[in-house]
Phi, psi and omega in degrees: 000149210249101184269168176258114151348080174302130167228107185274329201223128159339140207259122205269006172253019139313114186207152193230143216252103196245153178283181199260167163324317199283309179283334159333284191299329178277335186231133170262318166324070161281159206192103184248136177236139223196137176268144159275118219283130147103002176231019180058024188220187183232155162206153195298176103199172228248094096016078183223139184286144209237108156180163181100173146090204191212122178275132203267321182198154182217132169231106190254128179229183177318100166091355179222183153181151189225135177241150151269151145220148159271106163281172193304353203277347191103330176331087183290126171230136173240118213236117183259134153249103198253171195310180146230140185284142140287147164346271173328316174247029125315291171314348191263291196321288205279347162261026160278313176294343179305271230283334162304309189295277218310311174250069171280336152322295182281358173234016202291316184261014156309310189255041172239288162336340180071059176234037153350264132042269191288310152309320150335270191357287191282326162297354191296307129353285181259012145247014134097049180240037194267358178274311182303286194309311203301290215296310166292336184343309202275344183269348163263003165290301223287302206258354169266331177299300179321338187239017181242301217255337197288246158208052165040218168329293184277007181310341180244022146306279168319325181297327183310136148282352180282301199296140195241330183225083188247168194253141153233153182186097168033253172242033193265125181337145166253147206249156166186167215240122178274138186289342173292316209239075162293150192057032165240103162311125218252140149281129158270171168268015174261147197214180159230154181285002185195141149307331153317295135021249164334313163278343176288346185278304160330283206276005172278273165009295195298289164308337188275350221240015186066084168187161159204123244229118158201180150313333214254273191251086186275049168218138142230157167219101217200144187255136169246171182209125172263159173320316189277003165080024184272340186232139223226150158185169193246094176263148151228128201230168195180145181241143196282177189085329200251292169270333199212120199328301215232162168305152142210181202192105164222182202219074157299128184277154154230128208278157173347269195248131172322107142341122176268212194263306180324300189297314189294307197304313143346316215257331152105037179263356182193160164280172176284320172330286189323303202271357146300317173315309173304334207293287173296345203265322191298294193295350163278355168091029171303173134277085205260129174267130214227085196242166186161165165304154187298159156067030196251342157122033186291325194267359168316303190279342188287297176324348183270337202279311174300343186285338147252041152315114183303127212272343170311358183263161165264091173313136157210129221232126157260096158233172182263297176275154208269111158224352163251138186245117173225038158321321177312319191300351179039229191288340185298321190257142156224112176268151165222152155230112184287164183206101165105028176077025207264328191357291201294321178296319206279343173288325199299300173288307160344284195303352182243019167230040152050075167290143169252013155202139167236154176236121191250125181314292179220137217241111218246336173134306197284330208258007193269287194315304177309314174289257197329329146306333190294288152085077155285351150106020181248181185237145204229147176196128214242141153239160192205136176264134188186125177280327182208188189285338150308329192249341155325288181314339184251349163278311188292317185294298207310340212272291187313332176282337193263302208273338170252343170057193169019314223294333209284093203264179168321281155006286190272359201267328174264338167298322171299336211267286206296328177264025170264137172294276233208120184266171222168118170243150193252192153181174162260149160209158156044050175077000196258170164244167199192132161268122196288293179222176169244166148220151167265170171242096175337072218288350169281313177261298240057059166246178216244137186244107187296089181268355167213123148241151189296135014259314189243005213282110130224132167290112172301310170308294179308309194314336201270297214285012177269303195285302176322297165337295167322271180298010186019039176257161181277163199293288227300302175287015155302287196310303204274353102015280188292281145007324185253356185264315203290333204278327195271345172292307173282001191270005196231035196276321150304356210255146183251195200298305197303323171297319172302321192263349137303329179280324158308315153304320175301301216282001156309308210290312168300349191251000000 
């Protein structure tokens, strides 16, 4: 049996590390550091004076708030602001994390139950300190949760719905990327004071989530998910010395609920024209390639394409990393995730359980060629990074050629290019991320016919009679097809997911 320590007086080898004045003045980025007695380790917490510039956005959360601001120079800074501590209650803080990390053995299924909370409590309890906690509860509550269960330094980073990417690189300012301002790297004012620091956050991280970070293995990578599904992300980590000069640390966010067609079109990433068009091209079992530069939103729009997919069908979706959310979809979706280079198996076994749309996450090459030879009557949509229909072609041959060597012949090299629908580029402008252009694919010479430019240019015409080609349907009824999906976009345009996908099952149901 594990006992706990009774204590009355703060532990005296508490001690807290204060900037001197000077640095004070010179740095408004405060950062008080302080050990947690018997264990060797340390926690942060944070202080930052919020000023100057014009705030562009606000995120007010439990124990924090966070502004984008512009300053005069044009220059964007993202500014966390958290409570700020007293002496006292730095001590209560750190001796509540003492006595969690040292019996954490003796609190282990309170905080595998999420009963923090309650432990707090009781040790709070057996160090005769509940009149300090009472006064304070919510802001030590706020900082003990942040370093045990929470995220630490960037907890109120991660919380943000605005942030989409954030950068850690060793003590170097941490950087993220907004979803207003796409593609750009915003600076905080957060930072960690040490590479110890740093790593220690890591190896925390790592650890809450089944993982572990060492010299022996300096690399991890793992999608979290909280219980209540509110919050969805992707870590990749790595310790400096071993791969790379500096620690590093980066997080792609996912958002809270899947982007509709409505929420792009708002948002000024595509016309309703565009996303009807994907829309009927999905529900014909096309072959669609969905390319662009990282972080241009491919799998944003793919995913909007799937959420109206006929839930009567069978979906079935490949990633290596979980970034499409079709939960909604119920029986209708079958997800896999390779793990460990299983990819190319995991396509192999799809195809035999008669999909009527596969989705491959990203397309690595040997598996392209296979699907699309295969010709099962099902329908694929793919993302691939390629900027423009020259550098599409030449990503797809080099791919097919390093995974097929001899074999990958002109031939096959042109069969894949010729049984592609519709190639779809994604970019960024001006902060926006946007579908740039479409292009059809001629299945006969294999050329390429540009039916959408950004923002609203698409040919209707070309568009029907390409897809005629294909689908041996006739144009006119094609067109009233096309028509009744744009009319349903707009008549749903207001709608958030639970009002869409019932009105969506119906009109399947009706036709």
């Amino acid at each position: 049996m594990i006992f706990v320590l009774r204590r009355k007086d703060p532990p005296k080898t508490l001690t807290v590390a204060r900037e001197k004045e000077e640095s004070k003045k010179e740095n408004p980025d405060l950062i008080y550091t302080f050990e947690i007695p018997y264990t060797g380790r340390e926690v942060h917490i944070t202080h930052r004076e919020v000023f100057g510039g014009r705030d562009l956005l606000r995120f007010e959360g439990i124990g924090f708030s966070n502004i984008l601001k512009r300053f005069d120079d044009g220059t964007l800074r993202y500014l966390v602001n958290e409570w700020s501590v007293d002496r006292k209650e730095k001590e209560v803080i750190s001796l509540i994390l003492s006595d969690i990390m040292r019996f954490q053995e003796y609190y282990y299924d309170d905080l595998v139950a999420g009963k923090l909370e309650g432990v707090i409590e009781r040790i709070v309890r057996n160090h005769g300190i509940e009149m300090e906690f009472k006064f304070n509860k919510d802001k030590i509550m706020y900082y003990v949760i942040r370093d045990t269960l929470g995220f630490g330094l960037i907890h109120p980073l991660i919380y943000d719905p605005h942030i989409t990417d954030i950068d850690v690189k060793g003590t170097d300012f941490v950087r993220v990327k907004v979803r207003e301002f796409a593609g750009r790297w915003i600076d905080t004012n957060v930072r960690f004071p040490s590479e110890v620091a740093l790593r220690q956050f890591i190896s925390r991280i790592a650890s809450l989530y089944g993982r572990g970070i060492s010299e022996a293995t300096p690399m991890v990578s793992f999608v979290y998910r909280s219980l209540e599904k509110r919050i969805r992300f992707r870590v990749a980590a790595s310790l400096g010395g071993v791969k790379s000069d500096q620690t590093t640390v980066q997080v792609r966010k996912f958002p809270v609920k899947p982007f509709l067609f409505n929420d792009l079109i708002k948002l000024g990433t595509l016309s309703p024209e565009a996303a009807a068009s994907i829309w009927l091209l999905v529900d014909l079992k096309g072959k669609i390639a969905f390319s662009g530069p990282v972080g241009t939103g491919k799998t944003t729009l793919l995913n909007a394409a799937l959420a109206m997919f006929d839930p009567r069908k069978k979906l079935v979706t490949i990633e290596d990393i979980e970034e499409l959310a079709l939960d909604f979809k119920g029986n209708s979706w079958v997800p896999y995730y390779a793990r460990g280079g299983e990819f190319y198996e995991i396509v192999k076994f799809a195809l035999r359980i008669t999909p009527d749309l596969l989705i491959l996450a990203e397309v690595l090459g040997r598996e392209l060629g296979d699907v699309i030879a295969s010709q099962t009557g099902h329908g694929l949509a793919f993302t691939i990074h390629a900027n423009t229909i020259e550098e599409f072609q030449m990503r797809v041959r080099t791919l097919l050629r390093m995974y097929y060597g001899e074999n990958a012949s002109e031939e096959l090299i042109d069969l894949v290019m010729r049984n592609l629908w519709t190639i779809i580029f994604m970019n960024i402008r001006e902060d926006r991320r946007i579908l740039e252009q479409m292009y059809m694919v001629d299945p006969e010479s294999g050329e390429f016919y540009k039916i959408y430019d950004y923002p609203v240019n698409f040919d209707l015409d070309n568009f029907l009679e390409q897809v005629s080609v294909r689908t041996n349907r006739g144009i006119e009824e094609l067109g009233r097809e096309f028509l009744d999906r744009v009319k349903f976009i707009e008549d749903h345009m207001d709608d958030e997911l639970e009002d869409l996908y019932p009105a969506l099952v119906d009109w399947y149901n009706s036709r």
